[in-house]
Phi, psi and omega in degrees: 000127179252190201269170182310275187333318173296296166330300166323311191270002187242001155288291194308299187299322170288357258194294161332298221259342146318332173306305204259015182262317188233062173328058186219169173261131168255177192303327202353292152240065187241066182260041193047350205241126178291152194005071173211139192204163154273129162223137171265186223186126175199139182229204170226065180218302182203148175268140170226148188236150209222136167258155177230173167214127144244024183292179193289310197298136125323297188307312181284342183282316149335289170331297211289335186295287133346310180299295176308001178249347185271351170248036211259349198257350161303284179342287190297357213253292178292322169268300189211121186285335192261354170323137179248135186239139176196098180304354217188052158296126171240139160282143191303349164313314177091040179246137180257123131277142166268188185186126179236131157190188175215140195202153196243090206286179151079013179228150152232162191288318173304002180239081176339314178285009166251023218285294201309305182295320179311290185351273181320305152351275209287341186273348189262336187266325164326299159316334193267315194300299187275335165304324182295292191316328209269309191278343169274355206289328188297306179254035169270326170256009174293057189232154165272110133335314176293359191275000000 
């Protein structure tokens, strides 16, 4: 087990060492959509890459959700096979989101010999996600706002 302070410094060096394995920007929140991002996840069970939608609205949170679900068998067919869609997520905050992701058990951040698999994880379904995001955005953000 290790001690806080340890943990910390072993997140901070794995985090580093993705940084300088796959040197690139990602999309993460920068998707146009006010509180909706990409994010990765890495625990010491299994890693995941994740898109969330969260605005404060239920309806609009909806809205966006849908549009992904209405690409859902593109997605899964062309990009990423293994998505999981979950309209009704809470966070341990006990802040309710929807959340599409995909993840892979059985790896952890804490074991240096899984870093090179996490890596390889976060970098090909992040990448399949945002080439997705990217050829769909027009019509993902095509919701009435006034609603």
């Amino acid at each position: 087990m290790y001690s806080k302070e340890e943990t910390q410094r072993l997140k901070r060096e794995f985090w580093i060492a993705f940084a300088e394995k796959y040197p690139r920007k990602w999309m993460l929140y920068d998707t146009k959509i006010k509180d909706a991002a990409f994010k990765f996840y890495a625990d010491n069970k299994k890693a995941q890459v994740i898109m969330e939608i969260e605005p404060r609205s239920d309806h609009k949170r909806f809205q966006y959700f849908e549009k992904m679900e209405s690409l859902k068998n593109i997605l899964r067919e062309e990009h990423i096979k293994d998505l999981v869609f979950e309209r009704h997520f809470i966070l341990e905050n006990g802040k309710k989101v929807s959340r599409i992701w995909v993840e892979k058990t059985g790896l952890s951040m804490n074991n240096r010999q899984h870093w090179d698999a996490v890596f390889e994880f976060f970098n090909d379904h992040m990448d399949a996600f945002e080439r997705f995001f990217y050829e769909y955005s027009d019509y993902i953000m095509d919701i009435d706002l006034n609603e």
